[in-house]
C-alpha positions in Angstrom: 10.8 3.5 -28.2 9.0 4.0 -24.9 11.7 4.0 -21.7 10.9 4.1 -18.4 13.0 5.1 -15.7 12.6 4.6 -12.1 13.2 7.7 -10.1 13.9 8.4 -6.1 10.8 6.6 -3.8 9.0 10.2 -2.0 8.0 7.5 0.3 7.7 3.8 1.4 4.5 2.9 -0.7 5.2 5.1 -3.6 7.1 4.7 -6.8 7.4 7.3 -8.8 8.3 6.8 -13.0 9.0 8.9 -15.0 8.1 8.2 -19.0 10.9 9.2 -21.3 8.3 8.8 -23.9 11.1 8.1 -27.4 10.7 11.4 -29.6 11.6 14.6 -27.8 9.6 16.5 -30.7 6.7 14.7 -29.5 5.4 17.5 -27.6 4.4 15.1 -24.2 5.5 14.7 -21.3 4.6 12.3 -18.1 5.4 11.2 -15.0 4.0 8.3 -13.5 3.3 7.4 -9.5 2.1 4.4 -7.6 0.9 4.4 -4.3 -0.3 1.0 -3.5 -3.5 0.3 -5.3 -3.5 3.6 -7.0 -1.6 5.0 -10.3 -1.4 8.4 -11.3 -0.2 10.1 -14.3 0.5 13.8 -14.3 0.8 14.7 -18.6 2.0 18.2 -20.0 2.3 18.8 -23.3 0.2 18.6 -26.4 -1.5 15.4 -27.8 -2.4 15.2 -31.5 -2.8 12.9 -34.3 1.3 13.0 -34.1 2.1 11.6 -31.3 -1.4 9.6 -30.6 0.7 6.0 -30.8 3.4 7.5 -27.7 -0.3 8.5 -25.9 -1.8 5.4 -26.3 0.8 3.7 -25.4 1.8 5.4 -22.0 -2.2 4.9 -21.3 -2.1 1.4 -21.9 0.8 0.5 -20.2 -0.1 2.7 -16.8 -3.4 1.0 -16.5 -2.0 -1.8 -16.9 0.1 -1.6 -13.7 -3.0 -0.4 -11.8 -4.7 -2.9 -9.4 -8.2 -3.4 -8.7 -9.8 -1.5 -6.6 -7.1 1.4 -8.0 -7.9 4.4 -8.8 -6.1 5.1 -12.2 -5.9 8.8 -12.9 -5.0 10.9 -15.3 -4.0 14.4 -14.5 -4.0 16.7 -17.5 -3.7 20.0 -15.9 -0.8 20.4 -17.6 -1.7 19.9 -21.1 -2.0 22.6 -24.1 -4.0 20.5 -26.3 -5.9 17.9 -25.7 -6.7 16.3 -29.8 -10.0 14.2 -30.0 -8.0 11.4 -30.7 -6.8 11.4 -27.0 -10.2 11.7 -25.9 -10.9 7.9 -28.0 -7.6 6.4 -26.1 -9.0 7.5 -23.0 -12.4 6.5 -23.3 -11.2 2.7 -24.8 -9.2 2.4 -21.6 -11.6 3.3 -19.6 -13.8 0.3 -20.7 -10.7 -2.3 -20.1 -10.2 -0.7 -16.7 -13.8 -0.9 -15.8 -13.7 -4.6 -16.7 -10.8 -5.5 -14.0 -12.4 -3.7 -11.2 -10.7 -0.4 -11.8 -12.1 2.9 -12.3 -10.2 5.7 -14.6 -10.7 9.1 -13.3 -9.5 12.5 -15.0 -8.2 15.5 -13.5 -8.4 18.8 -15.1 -9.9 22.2 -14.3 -10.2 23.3 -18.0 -13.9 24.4 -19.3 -13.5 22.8 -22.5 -12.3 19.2 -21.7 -15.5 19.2 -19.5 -17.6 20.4 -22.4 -16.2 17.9 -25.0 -16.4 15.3 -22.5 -20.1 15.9 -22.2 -20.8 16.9 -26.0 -19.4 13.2 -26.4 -21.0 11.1 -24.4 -18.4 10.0 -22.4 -19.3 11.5 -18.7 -19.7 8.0 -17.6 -16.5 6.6 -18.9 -14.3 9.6 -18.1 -15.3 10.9 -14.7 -13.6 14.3 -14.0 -12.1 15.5 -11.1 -10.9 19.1 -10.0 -7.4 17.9 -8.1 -5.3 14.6 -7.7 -6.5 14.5 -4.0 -9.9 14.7 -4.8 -9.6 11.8 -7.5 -8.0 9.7 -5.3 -10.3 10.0 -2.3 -13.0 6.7 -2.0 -16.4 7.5 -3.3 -18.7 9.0 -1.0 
């Protein structure tokens, strides 16, 4: 089961949630803000081929609250592991965001996630980012 509960507003335009996300073995962890067009997900934790359904489902349902023109990010700064199923859910969603005028971006300053994200193919779908502020600023 997949709870969300809505936290303290930091300010007038934002809502911030924060994803109780069922099994507290699960090894993830997220919070989720808005700030008008634009939703951001900060993840810690581990994702694996254990809890790839929780994953997939807190991806799905955070785009699905993000707006066109958005941004929808994805901050995984915080994450241990990163399994190559999570790299699947992210790519998939990137294509649904894509086709309602909204573009995923990914944050994360770890070597590796750049390297499988290029030793995959998936540069174009998954856009990477070195900080939140820089993911959410409009394209140059």
């Amino acid at each position: 089961m997949n709870t969300v509960a809505i936290g303290s507003s930091p300010g007038p335009s934002t809502t911030r949630l924060s994803s109780q996300l069922g099994d507290p073995n699960s090894g993830l962890r997220a919070v989720t803000e808005c700030t008008g067009s634009a939703v951001v997900v900060h993840v810690g934790g581990d994702i694996d081929a254990s809890n790839e359904v929780i994953w997939q489902r807190l991806i799905n349902r955070s785009a699905a609250i993000s707006i066109a023109p958005g941004p929808f990010v994805i901050d995984i700064r915080e994450l241990d592991f990163l399994g190559s199923c999570a790299y699947a859910v992210l790519a998939q969603e990137s294509v649904r965001c894509r086709r309602r005028g909204v573009n995923l971006r990914l944050v994360s300053n770890q070597p590796i996630v750049a390297r499988t994200i290029a030793a995959c193919g998936l540069r174009r779908l998954l856009p990477m980012y070195t900080t939140v502020e820089t993911a959410l600023a409009p394209p140059a």
